[in-house]
Each structure stands twice: as C-alpha cells, then as structure tokens.
N, C-alpha and C positions, 0 to 999 in steps of 0.2 A: 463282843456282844452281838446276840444274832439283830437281825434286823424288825423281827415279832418284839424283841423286850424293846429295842429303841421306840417304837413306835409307840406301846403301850406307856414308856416311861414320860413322851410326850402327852399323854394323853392325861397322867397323874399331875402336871401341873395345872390343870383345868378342870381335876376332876370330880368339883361340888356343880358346875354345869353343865355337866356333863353327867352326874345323878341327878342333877331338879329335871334334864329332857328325857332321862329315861321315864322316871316317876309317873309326866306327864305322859306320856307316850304308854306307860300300863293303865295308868285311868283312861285316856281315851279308847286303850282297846276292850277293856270291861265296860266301859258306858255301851261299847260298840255291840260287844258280846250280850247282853243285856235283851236285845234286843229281839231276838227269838222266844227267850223265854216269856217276854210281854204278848209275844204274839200267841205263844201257846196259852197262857192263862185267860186270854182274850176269848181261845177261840173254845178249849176247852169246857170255862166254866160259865160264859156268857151268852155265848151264839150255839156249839154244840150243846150246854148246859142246860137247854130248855127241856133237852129229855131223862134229867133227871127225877127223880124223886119227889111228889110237890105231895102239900096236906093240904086237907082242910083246917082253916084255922078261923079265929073270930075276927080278924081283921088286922090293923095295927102296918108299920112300914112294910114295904116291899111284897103287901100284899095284893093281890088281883082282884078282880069280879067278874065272875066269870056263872052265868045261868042263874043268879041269885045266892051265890056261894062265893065267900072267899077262899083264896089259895094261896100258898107259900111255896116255893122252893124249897128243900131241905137244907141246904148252906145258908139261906136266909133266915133259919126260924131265931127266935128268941131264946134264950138260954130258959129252959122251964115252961115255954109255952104249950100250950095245948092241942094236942094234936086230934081229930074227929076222924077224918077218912082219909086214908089214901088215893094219890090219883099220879095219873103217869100220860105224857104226851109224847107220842110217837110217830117221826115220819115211814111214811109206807109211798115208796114215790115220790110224787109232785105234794100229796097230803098229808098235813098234819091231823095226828087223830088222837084224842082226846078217849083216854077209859079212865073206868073207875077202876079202884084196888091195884096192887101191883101185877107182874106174867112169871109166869115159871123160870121161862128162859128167853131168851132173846135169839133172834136167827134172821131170815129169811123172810120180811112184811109183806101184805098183801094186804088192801083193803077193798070189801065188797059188800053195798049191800047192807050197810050200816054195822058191818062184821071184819075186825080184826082179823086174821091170820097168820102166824107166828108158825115156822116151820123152820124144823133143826134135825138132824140123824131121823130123818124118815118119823120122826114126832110134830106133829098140828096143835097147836092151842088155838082157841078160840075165844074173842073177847067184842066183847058189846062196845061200841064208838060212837064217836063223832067226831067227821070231818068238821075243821075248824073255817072259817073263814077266813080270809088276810085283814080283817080288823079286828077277828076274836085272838087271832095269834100274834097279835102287834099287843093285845094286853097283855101276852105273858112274858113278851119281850120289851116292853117298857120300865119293867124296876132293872134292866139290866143295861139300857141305852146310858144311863149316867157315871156308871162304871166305866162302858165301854169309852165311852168320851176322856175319862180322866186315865185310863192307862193310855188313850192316846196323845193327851198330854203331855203326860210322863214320859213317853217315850218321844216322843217330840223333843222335851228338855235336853234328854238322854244324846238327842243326835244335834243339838246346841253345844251340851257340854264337849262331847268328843271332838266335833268342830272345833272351838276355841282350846282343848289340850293339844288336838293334833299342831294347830298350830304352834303352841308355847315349844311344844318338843322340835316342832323343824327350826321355829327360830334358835333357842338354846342352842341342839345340834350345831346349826351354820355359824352360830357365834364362838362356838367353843372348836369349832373346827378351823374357822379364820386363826384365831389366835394360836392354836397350834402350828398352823403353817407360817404366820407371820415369825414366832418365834424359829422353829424349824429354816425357813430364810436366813434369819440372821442368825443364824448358828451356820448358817453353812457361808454367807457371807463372811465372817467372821475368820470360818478355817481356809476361806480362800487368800484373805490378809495373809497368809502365815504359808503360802505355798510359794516355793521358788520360781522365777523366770522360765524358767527352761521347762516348766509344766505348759504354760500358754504358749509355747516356741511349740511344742510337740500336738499340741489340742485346739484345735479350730475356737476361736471366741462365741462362735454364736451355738456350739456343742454346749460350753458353758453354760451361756444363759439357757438355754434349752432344758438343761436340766435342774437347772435352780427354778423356772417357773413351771414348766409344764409337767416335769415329774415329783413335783412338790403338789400341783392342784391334782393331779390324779389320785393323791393321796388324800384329799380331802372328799373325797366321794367313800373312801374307806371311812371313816367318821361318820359322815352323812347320811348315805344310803345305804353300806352293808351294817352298820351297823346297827341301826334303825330297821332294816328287814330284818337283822338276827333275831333282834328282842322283842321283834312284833312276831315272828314265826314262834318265838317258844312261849308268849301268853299265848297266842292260841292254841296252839296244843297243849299245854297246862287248862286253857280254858275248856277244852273241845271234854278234854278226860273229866274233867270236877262234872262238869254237864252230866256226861254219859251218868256218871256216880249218881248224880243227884235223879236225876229222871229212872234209872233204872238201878 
C-alpha cells in the first residue's frame, strides 16, 4: 500500500471531523467572500447611486426636499407611484450639480456659469444647473445613510461569523489530526512489540524514537495546514469564477 492510501485511510477513521472543519472552513470563506460584493453594492447603489435617476414625486419614504419639490431616486420609488419630472445630479469636479430632465449622453463634465457641459467624440450638450451645497447634497444622501449603516452591519456580522467558523475549523482540524497521530503512534508502537532484537542491535534507539515522534508530527501539519490551504485555495477560485459570472 503506497504511502498516499495509508495516510488517507488514517484520516477515514476521523472522517465526520474532519467534514464538520472542512464545512466550517467553506462558510468562513464565503462569509469572507461576501465581503466585496457588500462593498460594491455599498458603493454602487448608495454613495456612487446619488447620480442616478431621481423624479419628482408627491412625497412619501425616501423622499427629499429639495427648492420646494420632492424627489425620489428611481430604485426607491413605490411600485405605481407617480412620476412628474425628471431630474439628475451630476458631479462635474469638486461639484455637485443638480439639472432638470435627463442628457443625451454622459462624457466628459464641466461646469460654468450656472451651465453643465457634457462632452463625448467631439459632441457638447449643454444643460441648465445648479451647484448643490454640502447641506443640499447631504439631503439627497440622507435616505441612503441608513442603508449604508445596515450593510455595514451586516458585513461586520459577516466577519464575526467567519472569525468563529475559522476558528471551529482549525480547532476540529487539530483535533482530528491529534487523533490521527495518537492512533498512527500506537500502530507503529504496536509493530515495534513484534520486531526482533537484532532490529535495535542494528538501529540506534534514539533513531527510533525520532521517528515515532518527530516524523509522525510532521505529518500532522499535512492535516492541518496543507490541507486547510488546499480547500481554502479551491473555494476561492470556485468563489473568484461564480463572481466574475455573477457581475459579468
């Protein structure tokens, strides 16, 4: 028997603890994983999100006031709500700028003058503005702060949970790897009962023990740590690919 099957065949008398720390060990790397995509929906639909799409609406949650008009974001509206005018905020620079109706196209901003500038393939639009204040732009980012606060909750939990799996998986690991070697000891303790005189006449005593502990523990780092980096290298690349899928 090669020495790959003995070892795996050690590893089959241990080996429901040896799946509860893998287990643990793929939740903590998807909590772990997790954790970009919170960042991206963060920055996408909350903080980048201010230049989407907004209406005028009659008022009602996650609406604004803004010059005597309420406003909605388009992700916020109400299923059937009422839409009156469109409007759009756009940084140009250092400023945010505030038009009415939607632009053609997006490009190249400039603002002057109380005048938008949009500039794409040698094409200018031109749009009527207003630079926002930092207290008019704190109201269109205020129905978004309670969001932001709760995905970073959530993702806070997220790196809670992964702490306590990562942990369950190194303890399991080391516990299922003790026992392996314990076992593994006394199997080899066992075939040394059964070996003649003239083996210790030939072989130094402290070669023996040499190799009953110290190439016994080196083998518990096989358990431990390659096998723990194998199964963490292949959820991430399992995770790395579903990603790319999912985003593009």
């Amino acid at each position: 028997m090669t020495t790959g099957k003995r070892l795996f065949q050690y590893a089959l008398h241990y080996k429901k603890t040896i799946i509860a720390a893998l287990l643990m060990l793929t939740v903590a790397v998807a909590a772990d994983l997790a954790g970009p995509f919170i960042a991206k929906k963060m920055i996408d639909e909350h903080i980048l999100g201010i230049e989407s799409v907004w209406y005028q609406t009659e008022g009602g949650n996650d609406a604004v006031e803004f010059d005597g008009q309420f406003y909605k974001k388009e992700q916020n509206l109400d299923q059937g709500e009422r839409k009156i005018d469109q409007a759009r905020i756009l940084q140009a620079g250092s400023q945010f700028v505030f038009i009415s109706g939607d632009i053609a196209f997006d490009g190249e901003r400039t603002f002057k003058e109380g005048k938008l500038f949009i500039e794409k393939s040698g094409q200018t639009e031109t749009y009527a503005g207003k630079a926002l204040t930092g207290e008019e732009l704190m109201l269109f980012y205020s129905p978004e702060i309670p969001k932001i606060v709760q995905l970073l909750a959530f993702y806070f939990g997220l790196l809670v949970i992964a702490a306590f799996f990562q942990y369950g998986q190194r303890f399991f690991l080391q516990k299922s790897a003790n026992r392996i070697i314990q076992k593994m000891r006394e199997d080899v303790f066992g075939q040394i009962q059964k070996l003649p005189i003239s083996y210790f006449d030939n072989l130094p005593a402290g070669k023996v023990v040499a190799r009953i502990t110290n190439d016994t523990e080196a083998i518990r780092e096989l358990y431990v740590t390659v096998l723990a980096t194998f199964f963490t290298s292949a959820i991430y690349i399992s995770g790395i690919y579903i990603a790319s899928l999912v985003l593009h």
